[in-house]
N, C-alpha and C positions, 0 to 999 in steps of 0.2 A: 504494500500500500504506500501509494508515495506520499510524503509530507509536504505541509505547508504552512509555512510559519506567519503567526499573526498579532502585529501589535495592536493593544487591543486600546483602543480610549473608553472614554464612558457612554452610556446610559445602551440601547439595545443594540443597535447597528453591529458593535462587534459578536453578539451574540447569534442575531440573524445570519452573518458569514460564517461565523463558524457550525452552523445547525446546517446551511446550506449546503457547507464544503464536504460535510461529510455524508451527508445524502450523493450526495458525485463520488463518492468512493476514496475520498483523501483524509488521512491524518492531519489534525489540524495540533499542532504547539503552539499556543499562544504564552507572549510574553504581557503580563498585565500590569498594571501602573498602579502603584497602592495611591490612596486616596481618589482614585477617578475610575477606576475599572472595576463594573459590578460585580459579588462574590459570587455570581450566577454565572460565570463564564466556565464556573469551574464542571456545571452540570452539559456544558456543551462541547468546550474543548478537551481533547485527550489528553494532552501535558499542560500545566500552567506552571509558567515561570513568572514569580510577582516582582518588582522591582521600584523602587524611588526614582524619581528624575535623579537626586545627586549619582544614581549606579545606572544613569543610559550607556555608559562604554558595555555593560554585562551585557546587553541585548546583542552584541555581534559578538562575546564568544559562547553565548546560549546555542543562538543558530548555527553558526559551524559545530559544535559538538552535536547538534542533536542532526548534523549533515541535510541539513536544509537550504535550498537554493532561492526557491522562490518563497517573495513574503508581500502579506496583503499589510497597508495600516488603514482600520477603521476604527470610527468614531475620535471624537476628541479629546485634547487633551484641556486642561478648565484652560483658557488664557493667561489669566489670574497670575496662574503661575509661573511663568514667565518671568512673573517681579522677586519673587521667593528666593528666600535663600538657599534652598534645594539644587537650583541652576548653580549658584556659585562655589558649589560642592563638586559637581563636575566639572572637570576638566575639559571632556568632549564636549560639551554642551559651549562651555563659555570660549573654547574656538569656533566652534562655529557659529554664535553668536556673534562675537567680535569679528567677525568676518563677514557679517552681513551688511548691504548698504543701505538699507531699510531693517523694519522687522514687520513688514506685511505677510500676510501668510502666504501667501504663494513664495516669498521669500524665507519665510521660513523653512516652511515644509521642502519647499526644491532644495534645499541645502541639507536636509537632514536625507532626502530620496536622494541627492547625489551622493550622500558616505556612506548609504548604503549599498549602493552602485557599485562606488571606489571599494568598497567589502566583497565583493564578489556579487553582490546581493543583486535578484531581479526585483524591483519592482510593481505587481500586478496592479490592474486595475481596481479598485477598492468596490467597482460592481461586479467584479468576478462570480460568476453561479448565482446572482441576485435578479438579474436582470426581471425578471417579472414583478421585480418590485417597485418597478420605475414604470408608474403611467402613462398611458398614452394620450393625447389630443384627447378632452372631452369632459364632461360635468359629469362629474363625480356622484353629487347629491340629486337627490330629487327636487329639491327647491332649485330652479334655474337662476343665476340673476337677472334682475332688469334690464333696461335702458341704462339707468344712470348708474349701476354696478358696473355694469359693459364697459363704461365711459371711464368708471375710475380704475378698473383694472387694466388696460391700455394705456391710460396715463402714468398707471404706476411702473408699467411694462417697461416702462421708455426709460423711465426714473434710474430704475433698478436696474438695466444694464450697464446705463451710464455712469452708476455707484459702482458695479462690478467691474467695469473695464478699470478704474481706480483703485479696485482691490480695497476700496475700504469696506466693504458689504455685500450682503446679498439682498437684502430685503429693504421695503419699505412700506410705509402707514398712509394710506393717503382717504381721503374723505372731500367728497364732491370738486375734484382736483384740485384742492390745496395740499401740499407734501406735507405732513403731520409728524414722522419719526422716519429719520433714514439710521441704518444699522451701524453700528462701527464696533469697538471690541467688545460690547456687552453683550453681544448674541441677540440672537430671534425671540427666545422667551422675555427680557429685560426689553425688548424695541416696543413687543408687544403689550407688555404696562405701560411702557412711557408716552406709548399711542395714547391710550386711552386715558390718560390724566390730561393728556394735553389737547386732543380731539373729540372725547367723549365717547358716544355710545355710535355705530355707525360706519365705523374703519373699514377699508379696505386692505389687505395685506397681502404683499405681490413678494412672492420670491424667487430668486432665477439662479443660474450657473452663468462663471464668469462667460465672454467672448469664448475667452481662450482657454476654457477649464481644461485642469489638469486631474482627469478622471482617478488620476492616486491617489489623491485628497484633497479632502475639504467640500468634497460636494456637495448641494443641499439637500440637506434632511428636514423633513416634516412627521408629525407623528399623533399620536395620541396627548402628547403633553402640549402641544402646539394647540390643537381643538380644545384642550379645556383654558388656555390664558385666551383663547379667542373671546369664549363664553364667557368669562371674568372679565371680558373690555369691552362688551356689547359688539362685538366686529359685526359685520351680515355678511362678509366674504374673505375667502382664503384663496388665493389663485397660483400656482409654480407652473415652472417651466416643463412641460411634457419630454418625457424620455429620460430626461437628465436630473431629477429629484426623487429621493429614494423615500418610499410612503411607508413609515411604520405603521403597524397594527392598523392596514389600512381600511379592514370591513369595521372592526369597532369604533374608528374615528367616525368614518361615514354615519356611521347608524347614531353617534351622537351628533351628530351635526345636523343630523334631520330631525331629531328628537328638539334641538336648540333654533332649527331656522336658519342654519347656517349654510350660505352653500361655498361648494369645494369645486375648483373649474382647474385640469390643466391644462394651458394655454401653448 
């Protein structure tokens, strides 16, 4: 059975890939991240190796011992921690850190996939054996949007590639085309309160993949915890980008979003 090594960030996505991977017939080793990576990983991957940011160097002599080639990274790591003193406990980390000319994520992430690279390491795509989890063109929910849903999801459409080609986000808040919350390091859950304190009940929330995404990581994800800060900011719509956003626990979402009035459109 061949292996496949997996670093694992948090919340389900890594757990999805590795239930997926081994339905396909693969040994899945995940290397897991203490404080971010669910203790659930442990029910779905075959080996877990747990590790601190300060011991990221252990993650490339895990994988060559356990003679592993190719390796997926899903789910995230909190941002957060980026500013921690954890980072400055590694060695590896704070070269390549300090070797960044930015610290946007594509900048980040492409510097940590190329030392894995320079490791012998192949890189897969982070949709590897998922792909039916990435929707297609089409309304999701039973409730269609309007006219003026239509209108603001197309405005946000625009919005939001043009934050992504920037690399500062993916998503954003818009409500009868005024821009209400664009994304930046606090994530999609935290954009999604700060909509609604500062737009109220009514939000439209548009999330896309960069121009240029780089399917290793960082793609967008939507999910069930997505639908319930929806329902907590009064939204009436949730709209991503078709084929290239990965839809967790995507019948239980739906079915709450009907039950709330919500509708789900990939666009």
């Amino acid at each position: 059975m061949e292996k496949i090594g997996l670093i694992a960030g948090n919340r389900k996505f890594p757990l999805l890939f590795a239930a997926s991977a081994k339905k396909k017939g693969y040994s899945v080793v995940a290397v897991a991240v203490k404080g971010d990576t669910s203790s659930a990983i442990r029910k779905v991957a075959d080996k877990v190796y747990w590790v601190s940011l300060a011991e990221f160097s252990n993650i490339f002599d895990i994988f060559k011992s356990e003679g592993i080639k190719k390796i997926v990274m899903a789910g995230q790591i909190s941002p957060f921690r980026l500013f921690s003193r954890e980072v400055n406990k590694s060695r590896e980390l704070k070269q390549i850190l300090i070797g960044l000319k930015d610290k946007k994520t594509d900048t980040l992430f492409g510097a940590v996939a190329k030392r894995l690279e320079d490791a012998g390491f192949s890189l897969l795509d982070s949709t590897t054996f998922i792909e039916e989890h990435l929707p297609k063109k089409g309304i999701l929910t039973r409730l269609q949007p309007d006219f003026d849903t239509w209108e603001d999801i197309y405005f946000g459409l625009n919005l939001a590639k043009a934050v992504a080609e920037l690399d500062i986000g993916q998503t954003v808040a818009v409500k009868s085309k005024v821009i209400v919350a664009v994304e930046a390091f606090e994530g999609t859950d935290n954009l999604i309160r700060r909509a609604a304190r500062t737009g109220g009940r009514g939000i439209v929330v548009v999330k896309v993949s960069k121009p240029r995404q780089d399917m290793r990581f960082d793609i967008p994800v939507v999910g069930l915890k997505t639908v319930r800060g929806l329902i907590k900011a009064g939204a009436r719509c949730l709209a991503f980008e078709a084929d290239k956003t990965l839809f967790l626990d995507k019948e239980e979402s739906i079915s709450l979003a009907d039950k709330k009035g919500i509708s789900i459109v990939a666009v």
